[in-house]
C-alpha positions as CSV (number, residue, x, y, z in Angstrom):
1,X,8.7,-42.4,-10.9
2,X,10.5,-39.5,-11.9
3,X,9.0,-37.1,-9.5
4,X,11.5,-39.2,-7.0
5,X,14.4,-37.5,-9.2
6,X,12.8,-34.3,-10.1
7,X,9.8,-33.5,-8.0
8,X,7.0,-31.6,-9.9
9,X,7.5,-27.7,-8.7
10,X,5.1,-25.1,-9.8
11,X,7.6,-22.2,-9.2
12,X,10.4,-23.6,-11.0
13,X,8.6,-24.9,-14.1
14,X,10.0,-28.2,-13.7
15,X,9.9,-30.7,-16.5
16,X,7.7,-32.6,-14.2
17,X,4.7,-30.4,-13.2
18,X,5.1,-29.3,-17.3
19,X,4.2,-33.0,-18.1
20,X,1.7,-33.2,-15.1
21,X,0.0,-30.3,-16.0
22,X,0.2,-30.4,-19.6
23,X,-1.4,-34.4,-19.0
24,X,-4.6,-32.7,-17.1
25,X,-5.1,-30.0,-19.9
26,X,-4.9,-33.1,-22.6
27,X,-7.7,-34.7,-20.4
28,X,-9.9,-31.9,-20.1
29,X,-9.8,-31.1,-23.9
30,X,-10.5,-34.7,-24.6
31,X,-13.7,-34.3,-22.2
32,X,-14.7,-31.1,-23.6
33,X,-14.7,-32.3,-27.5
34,X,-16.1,-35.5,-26.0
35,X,-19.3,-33.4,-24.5
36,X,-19.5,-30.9,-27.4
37,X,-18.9,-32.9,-30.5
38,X,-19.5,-36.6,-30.0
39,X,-22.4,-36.1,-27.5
40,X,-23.5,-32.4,-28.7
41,X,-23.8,-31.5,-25.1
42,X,-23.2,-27.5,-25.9
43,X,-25.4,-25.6,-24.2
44,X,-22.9,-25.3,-20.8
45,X,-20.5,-24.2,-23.7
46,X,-22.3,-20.6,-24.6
47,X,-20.4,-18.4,-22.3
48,X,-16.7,-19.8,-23.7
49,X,-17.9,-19.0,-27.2
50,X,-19.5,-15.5,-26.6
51,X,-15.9,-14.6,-24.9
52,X,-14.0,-16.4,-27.5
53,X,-15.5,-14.9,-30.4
54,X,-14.4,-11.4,-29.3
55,X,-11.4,-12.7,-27.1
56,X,-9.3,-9.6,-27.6
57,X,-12.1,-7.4,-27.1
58,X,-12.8,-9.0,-23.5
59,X,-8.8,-8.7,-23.2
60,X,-8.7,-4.8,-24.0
61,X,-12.0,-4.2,-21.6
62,X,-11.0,-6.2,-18.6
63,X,-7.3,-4.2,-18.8
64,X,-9.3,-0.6,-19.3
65,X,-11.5,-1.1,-17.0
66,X,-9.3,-2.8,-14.5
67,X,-7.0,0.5,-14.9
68,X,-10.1,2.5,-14.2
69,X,-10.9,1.3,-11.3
70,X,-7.7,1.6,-9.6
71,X,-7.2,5.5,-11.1
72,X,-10.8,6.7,-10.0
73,X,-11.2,7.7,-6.5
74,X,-13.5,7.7,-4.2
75,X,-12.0,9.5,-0.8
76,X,-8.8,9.2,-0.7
77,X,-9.0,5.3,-1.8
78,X,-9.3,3.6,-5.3
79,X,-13.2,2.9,-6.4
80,X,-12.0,-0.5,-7.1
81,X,-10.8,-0.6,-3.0
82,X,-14.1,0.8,-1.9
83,X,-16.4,-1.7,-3.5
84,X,-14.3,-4.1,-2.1
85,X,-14.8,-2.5,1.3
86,X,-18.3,-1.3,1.4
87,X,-20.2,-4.0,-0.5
88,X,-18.2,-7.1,-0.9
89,X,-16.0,-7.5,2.1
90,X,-19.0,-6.7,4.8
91,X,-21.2,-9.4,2.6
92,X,-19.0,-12.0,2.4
93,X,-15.8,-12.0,4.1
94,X,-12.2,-11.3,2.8
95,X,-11.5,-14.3,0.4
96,X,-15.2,-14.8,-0.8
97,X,-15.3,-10.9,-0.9
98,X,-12.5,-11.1,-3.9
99,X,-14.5,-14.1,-5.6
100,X,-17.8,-12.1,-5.8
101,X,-15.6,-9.4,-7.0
102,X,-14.2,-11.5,-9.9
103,X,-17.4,-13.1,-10.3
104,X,-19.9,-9.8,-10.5
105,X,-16.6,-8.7,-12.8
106,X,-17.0,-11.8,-14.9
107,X,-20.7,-11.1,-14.7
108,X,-20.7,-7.7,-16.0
109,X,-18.1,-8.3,-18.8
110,X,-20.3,-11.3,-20.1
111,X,-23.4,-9.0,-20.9
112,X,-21.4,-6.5,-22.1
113,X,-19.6,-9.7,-24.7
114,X,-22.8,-11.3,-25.1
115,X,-24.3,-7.9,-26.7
116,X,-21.9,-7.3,-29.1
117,X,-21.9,-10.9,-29.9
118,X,-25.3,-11.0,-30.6
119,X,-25.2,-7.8,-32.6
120,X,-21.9,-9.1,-34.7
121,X,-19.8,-6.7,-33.1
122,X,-16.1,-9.0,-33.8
123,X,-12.9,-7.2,-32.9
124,X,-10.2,-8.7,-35.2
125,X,-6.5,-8.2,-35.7
């Protein structure tokens, strides 16, 4: 009823969407501790606890290495704009060019988190 009054808005924050979207996040936590804790469904769970038990070491990589890519060159365009170009663009299109992009990004970045997970390697402040 009050979206009649003050309609739920993304770009202006509005009360609305905050309650609206802070109602979907309640559910989802209430389905995750559902699955992991009352059911012990936590296999499907491995990949959120590898990345958040070295959360700000993901944070720093994924900012160094996104830097990289956009400083290296290759031609007279960034390396990150020629994989994009050469491998994933021709592959898959322009829109699920960018998701295999994020996604082989993702990829990478969990193996490189899952190895210093498994070898204790925690970054802490």
């Amino acid at each position: 009823m009050w979206h009649f009054t003050l309609p739920i808005n993304k770009a202006l924050w509005t009360p609305s969407f905050v309650l609206l979207s802070s109602g979907y996040c309640a559910i989802a936590l209430a389905a995750c501790l559902y699955l992991c804790d009352v059911k012990k469904y936590r296999l499907w769970a491995a990949p959120f606890i590898v990345f958040g038990a070295n959360a700000i070491l993901f944070f720093m990589f994924s900012g160094i290495v996104a830097r990289l890519l956009g400083m290296i060159s290759v031609g007279s365009v960034s390396l990150q704009s020629w994989l994009f170009n050469t491998i994933y663009q021709p592959m898959l299109g322009d829109f699920n060019g960018s998701l295999g992009f994020a996604l082989s990004f993702l990829a990478v970045s969990y193996i490189l988190m899952y190895g210093c997970y498994k070898r204790g390697y925690i970054f802490k402040v």
